[in-house]
N, C-alpha and C positions, 0 to 999 in steps of 0.2 A: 601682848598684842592689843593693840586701842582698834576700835570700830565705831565709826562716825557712821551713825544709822538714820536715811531718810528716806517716807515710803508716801507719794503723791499717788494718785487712785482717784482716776478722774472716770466719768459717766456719761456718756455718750446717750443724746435726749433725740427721738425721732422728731422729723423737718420736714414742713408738708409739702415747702417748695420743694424748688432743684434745684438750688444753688448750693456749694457744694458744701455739706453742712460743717467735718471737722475732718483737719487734716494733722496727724500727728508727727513729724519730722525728726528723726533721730541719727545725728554726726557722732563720729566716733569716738570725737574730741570735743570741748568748748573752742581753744583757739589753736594757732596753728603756726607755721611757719614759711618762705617762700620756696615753693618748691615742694611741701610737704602736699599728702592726697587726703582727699577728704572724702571718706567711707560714709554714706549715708542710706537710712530706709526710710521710706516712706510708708506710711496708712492712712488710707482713703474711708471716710466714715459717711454714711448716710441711709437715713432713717434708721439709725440704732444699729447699722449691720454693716461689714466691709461691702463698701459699693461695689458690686459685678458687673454694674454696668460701665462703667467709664473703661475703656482701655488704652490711653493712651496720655501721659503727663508731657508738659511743657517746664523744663528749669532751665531758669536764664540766670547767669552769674557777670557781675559786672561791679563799676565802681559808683562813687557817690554820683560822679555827675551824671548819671543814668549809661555810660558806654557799657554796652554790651560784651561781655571778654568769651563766653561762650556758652551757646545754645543748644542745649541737651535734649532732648526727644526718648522719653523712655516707655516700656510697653508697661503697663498695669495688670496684673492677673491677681485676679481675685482682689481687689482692693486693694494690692501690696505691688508696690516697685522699690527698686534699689539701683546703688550704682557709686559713680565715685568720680571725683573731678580734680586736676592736680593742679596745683597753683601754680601760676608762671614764675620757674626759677628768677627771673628779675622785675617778679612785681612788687612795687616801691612805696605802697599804700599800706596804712595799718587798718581798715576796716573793707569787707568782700558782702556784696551785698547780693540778695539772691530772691526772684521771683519765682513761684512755682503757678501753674493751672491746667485746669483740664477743661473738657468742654462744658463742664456744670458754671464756668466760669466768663463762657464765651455765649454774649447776650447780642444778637441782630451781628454777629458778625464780630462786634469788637470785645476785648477781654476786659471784664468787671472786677476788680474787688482780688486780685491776686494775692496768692500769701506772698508776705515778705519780710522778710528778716536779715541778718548782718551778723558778720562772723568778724574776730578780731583778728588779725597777723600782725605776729611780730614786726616792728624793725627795731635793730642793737637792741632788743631782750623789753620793748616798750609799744605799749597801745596806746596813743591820746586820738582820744574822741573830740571832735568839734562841737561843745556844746552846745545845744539848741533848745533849752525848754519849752517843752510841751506840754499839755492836762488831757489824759483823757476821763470823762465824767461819764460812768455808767446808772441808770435810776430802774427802779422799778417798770414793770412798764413800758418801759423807756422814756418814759419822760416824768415829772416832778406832776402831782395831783393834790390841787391844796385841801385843807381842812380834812388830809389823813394824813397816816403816816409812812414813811417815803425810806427805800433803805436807796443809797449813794454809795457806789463804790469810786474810790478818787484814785489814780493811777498815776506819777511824772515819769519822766523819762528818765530821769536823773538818780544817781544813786546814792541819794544822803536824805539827812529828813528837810519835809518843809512846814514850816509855818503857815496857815492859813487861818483866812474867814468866812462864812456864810453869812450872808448879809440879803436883804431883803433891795425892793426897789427903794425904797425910803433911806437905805444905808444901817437899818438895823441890825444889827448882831446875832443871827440866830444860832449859831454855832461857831467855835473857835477850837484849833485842834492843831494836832501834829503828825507826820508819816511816821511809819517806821526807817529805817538806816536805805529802804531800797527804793523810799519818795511813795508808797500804797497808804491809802485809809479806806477805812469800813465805817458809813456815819450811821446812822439814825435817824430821821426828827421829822417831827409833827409839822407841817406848813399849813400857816396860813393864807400864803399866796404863793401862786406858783412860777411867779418870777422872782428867781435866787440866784445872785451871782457869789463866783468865790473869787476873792481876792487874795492874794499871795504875791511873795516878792525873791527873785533871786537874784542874788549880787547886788543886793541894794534898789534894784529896780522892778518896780512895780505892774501887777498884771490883774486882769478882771477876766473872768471869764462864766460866762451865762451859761446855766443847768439846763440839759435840755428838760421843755414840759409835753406833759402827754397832750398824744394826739385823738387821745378819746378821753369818755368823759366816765370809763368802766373799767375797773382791771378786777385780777385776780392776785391774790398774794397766800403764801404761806405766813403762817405765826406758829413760833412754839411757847406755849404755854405750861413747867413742868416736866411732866414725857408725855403729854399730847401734843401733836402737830394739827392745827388747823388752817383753814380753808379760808379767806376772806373775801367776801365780794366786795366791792366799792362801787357806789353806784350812787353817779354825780347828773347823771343824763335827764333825771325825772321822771323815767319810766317806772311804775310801781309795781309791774310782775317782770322776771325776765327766766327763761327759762333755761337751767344749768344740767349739762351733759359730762359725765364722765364716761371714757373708755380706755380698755385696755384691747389694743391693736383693733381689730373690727368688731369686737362685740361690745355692746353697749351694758354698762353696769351699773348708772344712775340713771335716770332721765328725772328729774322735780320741778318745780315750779317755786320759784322764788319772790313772795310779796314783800317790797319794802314801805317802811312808813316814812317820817320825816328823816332819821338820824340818817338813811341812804347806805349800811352799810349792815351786811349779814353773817356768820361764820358757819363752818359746817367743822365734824371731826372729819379726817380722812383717814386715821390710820390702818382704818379695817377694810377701808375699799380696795386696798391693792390685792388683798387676797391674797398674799405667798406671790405675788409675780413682783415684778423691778419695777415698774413703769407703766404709765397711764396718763391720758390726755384729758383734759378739762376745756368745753367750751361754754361759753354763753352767749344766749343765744335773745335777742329785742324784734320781736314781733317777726324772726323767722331769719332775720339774719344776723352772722357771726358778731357779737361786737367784742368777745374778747377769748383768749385763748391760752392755756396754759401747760406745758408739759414737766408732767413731773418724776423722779427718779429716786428709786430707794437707795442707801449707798450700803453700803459692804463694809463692814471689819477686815475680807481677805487680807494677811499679810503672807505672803510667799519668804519661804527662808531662805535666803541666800548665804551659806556656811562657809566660810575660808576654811577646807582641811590640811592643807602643806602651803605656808608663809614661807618663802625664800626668796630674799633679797640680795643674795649675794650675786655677782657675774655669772649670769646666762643658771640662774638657779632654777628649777623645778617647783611653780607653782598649781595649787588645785583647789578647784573650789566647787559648790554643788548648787543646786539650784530646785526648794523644791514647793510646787503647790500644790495648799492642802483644798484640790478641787475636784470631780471628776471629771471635767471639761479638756478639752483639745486646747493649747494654745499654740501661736505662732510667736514669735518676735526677733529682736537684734539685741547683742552684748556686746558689749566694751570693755576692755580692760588699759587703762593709760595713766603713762607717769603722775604719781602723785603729788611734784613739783607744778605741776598746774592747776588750773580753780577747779571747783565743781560741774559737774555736766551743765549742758545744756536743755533747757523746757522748752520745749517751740511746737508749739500748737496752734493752731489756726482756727477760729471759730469763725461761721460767715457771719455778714455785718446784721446780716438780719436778728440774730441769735442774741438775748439777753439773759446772763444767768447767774442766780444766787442762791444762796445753801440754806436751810435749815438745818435742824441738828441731824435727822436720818434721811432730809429729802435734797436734793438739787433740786430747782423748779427753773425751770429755761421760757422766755417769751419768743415768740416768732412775731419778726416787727418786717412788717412788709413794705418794702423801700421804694414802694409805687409802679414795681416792674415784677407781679403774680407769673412765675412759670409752673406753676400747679400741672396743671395739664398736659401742659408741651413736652412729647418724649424726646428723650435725649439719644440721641443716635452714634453711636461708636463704634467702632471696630478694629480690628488690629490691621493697619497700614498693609498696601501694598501697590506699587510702582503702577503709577499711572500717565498715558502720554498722549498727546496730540499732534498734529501735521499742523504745522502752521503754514499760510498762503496770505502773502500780503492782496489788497484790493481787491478785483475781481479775479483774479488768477488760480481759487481754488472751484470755481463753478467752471472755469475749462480746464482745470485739470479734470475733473469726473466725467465730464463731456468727452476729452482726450482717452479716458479710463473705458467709459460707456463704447464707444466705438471701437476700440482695441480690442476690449472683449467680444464683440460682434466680428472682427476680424478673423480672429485667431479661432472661436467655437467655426468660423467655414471652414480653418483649414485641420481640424479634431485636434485644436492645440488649447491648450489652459495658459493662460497668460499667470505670468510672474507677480510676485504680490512685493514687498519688502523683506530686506533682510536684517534682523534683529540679531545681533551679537553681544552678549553680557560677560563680566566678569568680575568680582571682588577685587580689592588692589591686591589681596593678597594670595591671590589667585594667578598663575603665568597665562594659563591661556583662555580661550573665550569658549559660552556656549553659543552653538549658532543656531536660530530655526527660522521658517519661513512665515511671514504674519501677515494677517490683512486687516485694515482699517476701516469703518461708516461713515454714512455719508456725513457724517459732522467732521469727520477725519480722526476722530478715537483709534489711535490704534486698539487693536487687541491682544494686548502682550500675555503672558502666563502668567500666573500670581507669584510678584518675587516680592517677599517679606524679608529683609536683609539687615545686618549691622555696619555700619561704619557707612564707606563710599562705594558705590554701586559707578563700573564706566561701561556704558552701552554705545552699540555702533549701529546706526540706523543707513541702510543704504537699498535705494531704487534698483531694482534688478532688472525689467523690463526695459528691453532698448529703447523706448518710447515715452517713456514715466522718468525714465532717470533724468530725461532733459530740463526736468520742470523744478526751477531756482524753489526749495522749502527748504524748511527749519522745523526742528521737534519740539514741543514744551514739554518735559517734566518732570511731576509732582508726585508725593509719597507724602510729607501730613498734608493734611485740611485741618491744623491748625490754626492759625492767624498769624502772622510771622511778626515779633514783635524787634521793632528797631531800636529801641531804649526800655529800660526798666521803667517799671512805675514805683514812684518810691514816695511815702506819707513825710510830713514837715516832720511828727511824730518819731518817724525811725531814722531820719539824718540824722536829727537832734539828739539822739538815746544816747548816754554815757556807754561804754564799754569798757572805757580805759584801765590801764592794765599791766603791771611791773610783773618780767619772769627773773624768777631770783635761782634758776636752776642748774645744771650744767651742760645743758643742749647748745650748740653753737651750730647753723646750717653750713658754714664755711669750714668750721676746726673740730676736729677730736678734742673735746675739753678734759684729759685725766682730773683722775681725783685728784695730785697733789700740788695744779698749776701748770702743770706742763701740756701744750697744746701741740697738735702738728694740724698739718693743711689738709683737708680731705680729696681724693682726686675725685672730682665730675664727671661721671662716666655719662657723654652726651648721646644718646641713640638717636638716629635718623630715619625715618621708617620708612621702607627702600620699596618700591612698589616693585612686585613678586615678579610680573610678566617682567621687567626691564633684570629685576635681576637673572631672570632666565637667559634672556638676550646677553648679556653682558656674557652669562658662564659660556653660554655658547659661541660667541663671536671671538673675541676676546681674546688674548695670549698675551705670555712673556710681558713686556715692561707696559704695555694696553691693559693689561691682566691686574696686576698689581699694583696700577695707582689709579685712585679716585679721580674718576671725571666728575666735573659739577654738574653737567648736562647730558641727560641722556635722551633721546628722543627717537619712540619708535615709530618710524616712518610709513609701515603697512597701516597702523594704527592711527593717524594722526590727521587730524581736522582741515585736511591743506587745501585753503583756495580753488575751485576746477580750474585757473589760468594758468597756473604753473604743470610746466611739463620738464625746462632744463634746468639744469646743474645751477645754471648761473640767475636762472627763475629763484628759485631752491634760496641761493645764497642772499640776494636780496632781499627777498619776505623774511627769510630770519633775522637779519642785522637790522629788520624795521621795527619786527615783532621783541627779538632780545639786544637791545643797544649794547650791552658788556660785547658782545660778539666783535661791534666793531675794532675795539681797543686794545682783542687780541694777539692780532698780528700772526694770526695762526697760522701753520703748516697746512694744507690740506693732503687728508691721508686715505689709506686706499688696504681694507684687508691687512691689516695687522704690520705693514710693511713700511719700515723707516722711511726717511727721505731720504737718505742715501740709496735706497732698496729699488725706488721705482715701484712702478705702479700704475696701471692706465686708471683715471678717475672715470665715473659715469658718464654719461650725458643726457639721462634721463631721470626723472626722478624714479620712475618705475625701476629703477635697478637696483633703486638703495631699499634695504629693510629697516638698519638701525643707522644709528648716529651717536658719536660721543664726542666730547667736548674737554678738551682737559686746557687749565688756566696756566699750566705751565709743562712745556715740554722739552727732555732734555737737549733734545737733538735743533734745537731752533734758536738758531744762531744771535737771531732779535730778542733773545730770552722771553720770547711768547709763549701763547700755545698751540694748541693742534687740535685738527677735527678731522675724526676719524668717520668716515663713510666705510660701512660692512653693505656690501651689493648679492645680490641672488640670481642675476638674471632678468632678463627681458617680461616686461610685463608681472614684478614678480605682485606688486602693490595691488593688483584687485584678479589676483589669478582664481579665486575664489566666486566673484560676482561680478566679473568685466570691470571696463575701465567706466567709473562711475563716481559722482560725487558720494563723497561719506561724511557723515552727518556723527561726530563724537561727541557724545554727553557725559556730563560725573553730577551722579548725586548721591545725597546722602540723604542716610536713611536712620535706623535709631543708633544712638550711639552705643560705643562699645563695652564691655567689662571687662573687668579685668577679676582679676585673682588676687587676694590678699593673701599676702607670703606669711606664713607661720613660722617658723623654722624651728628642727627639731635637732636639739644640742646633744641629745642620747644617740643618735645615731647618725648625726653631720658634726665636723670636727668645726671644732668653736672658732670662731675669729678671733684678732687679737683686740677689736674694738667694736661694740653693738651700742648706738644710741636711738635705735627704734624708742618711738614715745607712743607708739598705739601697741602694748603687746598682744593683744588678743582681740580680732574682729570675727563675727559672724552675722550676716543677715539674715538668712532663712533660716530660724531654730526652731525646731518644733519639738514642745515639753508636755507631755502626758499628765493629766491632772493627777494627783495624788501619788508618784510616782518620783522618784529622784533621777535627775539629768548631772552629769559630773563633765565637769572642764578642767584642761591645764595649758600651762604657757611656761613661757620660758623667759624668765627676768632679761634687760638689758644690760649695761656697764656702769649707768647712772642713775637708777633710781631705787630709791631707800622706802620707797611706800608708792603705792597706787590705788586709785579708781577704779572701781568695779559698776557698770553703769548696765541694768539691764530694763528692754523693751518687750510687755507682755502685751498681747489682745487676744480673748477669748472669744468661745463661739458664741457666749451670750451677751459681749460687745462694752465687756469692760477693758479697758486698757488700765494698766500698772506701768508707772517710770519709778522705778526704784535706783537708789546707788548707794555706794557703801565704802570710805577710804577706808584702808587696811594699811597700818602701820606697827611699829616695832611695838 
């Protein structure tokens, strides 16, 4: 058994803004196919600790040309959300692109700086990317400071090497270099001027592009010297004292005074200042204010073991593996396990734009580059969502309605009566029937509903109960996030352009059963329609015989429904729906009455108040026109507001956070095997939590085609290191 072993251990540098500092992202899969779901966790980081304050993520999933395919709302608890989004069985595109933020992200109202990344899908077994070369240039600093020396990290989008050059304004040659195979370089060099352009060519055709240069005239840098790591100040300003502060969290551990002479540039050692702790902030400080700022991070040997103990690759075979750190720390995370006919995971990590960072040999040192909009200060305000609503009155017509309000109540307190307020009706779709209670609203017209925090579609029914109030033409508005509701993705020239491309050479087919020896059959579709709970109640109960047993396309519950106050008859009733549903016309329907044929007879309504439900069927057998038929189910007189008079009613549906689901395990020791399993995720978990120093043991259950797999595991500890480790496991 071969193990392809790789362990990334990244360090998480406290941020003194609020922008949202580092967000870690972790799918189940790298790529995917149409129709397949895509299991992801989320980790929310800031100042070195899972953020507890943010509760609530925004993920928008869509295509290149920024359409939005769907907008996810998820709750955060403890700096961790999860969830999962299934690709539309006939999406046609090979790359899914996807926005995430919170409100660390949302500055005067609009959303700044979102993570964004792009997932590959299949089509016939192939990914082509629309190339688009891009550079991004990361510098010290942030920006290029002449007459020192400068580290460049160079980044394309593209995944082969490139040829470059550093070249000065004059066109001199200050460096010449190559990527490695994924388009990255790490440069070096001394400048003598701080305007450096690099020039590069792909496909023959040629490109410039300008270094950023700092925007002060002070930085801080590490250098390793041997196994000393020092300190450098740079100091181009002219100032010849500046005064340097180190800290670790609020206590202060250096405070000095630094004289320069002509050369402008000083070292200090640091390796004893951290003390046994991970991290500490460096500032400097020109006659009282900050001119440069530095945080730095000690990193870690931790390798956690991740052991394969039972490799079995055979159909639906019995795999186990263990997982263990040598820590005494709590950690949290998600694992993976998927066909290892696919590439290697996926790294998606978000740093904010402010954030500049490179490594020494034991330090990370991170810059905070302040992008001219300081939220230092400004608390950020979150909470977990819940359903909020408003009366709406056009023109002047809500000042007489409280006037109409104000005097009612003055009526009714002469005759020892309490006047009616509104009546508020809830329910889940998945829910038959509703909760009711009685609510009053302020003088701005806020309702006051009760706190409903809910998943998926929320339909409420808002109706005046006061003989007096009911008269008065309103509308409800509402709201559950105070998000920003975005109508397109935000998407960089950067990540259109990213290569992804991508051959699967494996035996997964979304259409066919692909056997080992060539031989395929067709998979059946099993299409689910998700049938809202209250209609299917009405159905069981109305319903019979040959009504019973064929799908209507429409169903429509009539006590329940949004219907115009003008309509009162049958033939009211018919018109507004053949305006509102045109298919209705084309019908040629039967009209029907209580489950009874048209040979049966049957008196029909003549009011609307008599009918409860309605169905709709496109084809019926008894109708001679080979149309269909529309089934009215009636209760009686007055049966539509026998609850709160005959009154307008006001239907709403919103939606609230989206839902979750379950990832299906299955267990072949004790459920009888199928005759075909092409599952490509065998093993998902989001919420794992592993005991430091302690072994956590997993197993799965191989599928029909895969000969090796992906073991992809997400750690974060209390003391705010995260680990993405994976590991193929093969024969």
């Amino acid at each position: 058994m071969k193990l392809l072993f790789i362990i990334i251990i990244l360090y998480n540098i406290p941020f003194n803004l609020s922008a949202q500092d580092i967000i870690h992202f972790h799918t189940d899969r790298p790529v995917y196919f149409p129709g397949d779901t895509i299991w992801y966790k989320s980790y929310f980081i800031h100042k070195d600790r899972l953020d507890t304050t943010i509760k609530n993520m925004s993920l928008l999933i869509g295509n290149a040309n920024e359409t939005v395919l769907e907008d996810q709302l998820r709750p955060i608890y403890r700096g961790i959300s999860y969830g999962q989004f299934v690709i539309p069985r006939d999406f046609k595109e090979q790359e899914l692109y996807f926005n995430l933020f919170t409100k660390r992200n949302v500055i005067k109202g609009e959303v700044k700086n979102p993570m964004e990344f792009k997932i590959g899908v299949f089509q016939d077994n192939e990914i082509i990317s629309k190339k688009s070369p891009q550079v991004k240039c990361t510098v010290e600093g942030g920006g290029i400071l002449k007459n020192s020396f400068n580290k460049i990290q160079i980044k394309w989008n593209l995944k082969e090497r490139i040829n470059a050059y550093l070249k000065d304004e004059k066109g001199n040659i200050i460096q010449s270099f190559t990527t490695d195979s994924l388009g990255q370089a790490d440069l070096e060099i001394f400048a003598l001027s701080d305007k450096l352009f690099l020039h590069w060519e792909f496909e023959s055709k040629p490109y410039i592009d300008a270094i950023p240069v700092s925007k002060n005239l002070v930085r801080l840098r590490l250098r390793d010297r041997g196994n000393r790591t020092y300190l450098f100040v740079d100091n181009q300003n002219g100032a010849q004292d500046l005064k340097l502060e180190f800290r670790i969290e609020n206590y202060k551990m250096l405070d000095t005074l630094i004289h320069f002479d002509n050369k402008g540039t000083d070292s200090l050692q640091i390796d004893n200042l951290l003390r046994g702790r991970f991290y500490g902030n460096f500032s400097l400080f020109d006659k009282g204010y900050r001119s440069a700022y530095l945080q730095v991070r000690q990193t870690s040997d931790l390798n956690p073991s991740l052991t394969v103990n039972n490799f079995n690759v055979e159909d639906f075979g019995l795999n186990k593996f263990t997982v263990n750190v040598a820590s005494q720390v709590y950690w949290n995370g998600s694992i993976s396990v998927y066909d290892g006919n696919l590439p290697p995971p996926l790294e998606l990590t978000y740093e904010s734009p402010d954030f500049v960072s490179f490594n020494s040999k034991i330090f990370k040192y991170t810059y905070v580059i302040d992008e001219g909009y300081s939220r230092e200060d400004e608390q950020i305000e979150d909470s977990v969502f819940v359903l909020k609503a408003v009366i709406d009155m056009k023109g002047d017509k809500w000042e007489k309605f409280k006037e109409t309000r104000r005097k009612r109540e003055l009526k009714l307190k002469g005759k020892n009566k309490e006047m009616r307020l509104m009546s508020f009706g809830f329910r889940l779709l998945t829910e038959p029937n509703y909760s009711y209670q009685e609510i009053d609203f302020d003088l701005l017209g806020n309702l006051k509903l009760p706190k409903l925090t809910f998943y998926d579609t929320l339909e409420t029914r808002f109706v005046q109960i006061d003989d007096r109030l009911k008269l008065v033409d309103y509308d409800v508005n509402l709201t559950f996030s105070t998000l920003p509701k975005q109508s397109k993705l935000k998407l960089s020239k950067y990540l259109l352009g990213q290569d992804i491309s991508l051959k699967y050479l494996g035996r997964y087919n979304p259409d066919y059963y692909q056997y080992e020896f060539g031989n395929s059959e067709l998979k059946e579709i099993k299409i689910t329609n998700r049938i809202d709970a209250r209609k299917l109640m009405l159905r069981k109960k109305f319903s019979e015989g040959w009504f019973l047993n064929h799908d209507s396309f429409m169903d429509i519950d009539l006590l329940n429904y949004d219907l115009p106050p003008w309509i009162s008859t049958l033939n009211e009733l018919k018109d507004f729906l053949y305006h509102k549903y045109p298919k209705l016309r084309s019908l040629q329907a039967e009209f029907l009455v209580n489950n009874r044929h048209n040979y049966q007879g049957g008196e029909l309504p003549m009011h609307v108040s008599e009918i409860e439900y309605i169905r709709v069927y496109e084809k019926y057998i008894y109708n001679k026109m080979g149309g269909g038929a529309i089934m009215f189910y009636t209760t009686g007189v007055d049966a539509r507001n026998k609850d709160i008079g005959t009154s307008k009613i006001q239907i709403k549906k919103v939606s609230g956070y989206s839902d979750f689901h379950d990832f299906y395990l299955p267990d072949y020791e004790t459920q009888n095997k199928p005759r075909y399993d092409d599952r490509q995720t065998l093993f998902w978990t989001s919420d794992q939590s592993i005991g430091g120093g302690g072994e956590s043991h997993f197993e799965f259950f191989n599928n029909s085609i895969s000969k090796s797999y992906y073991i992809h595991l997400n750690l974060f500890s209390e003391g705010a290191i995260f680990i993405s480790q994976w590991k193929k496991v093969t024969e």
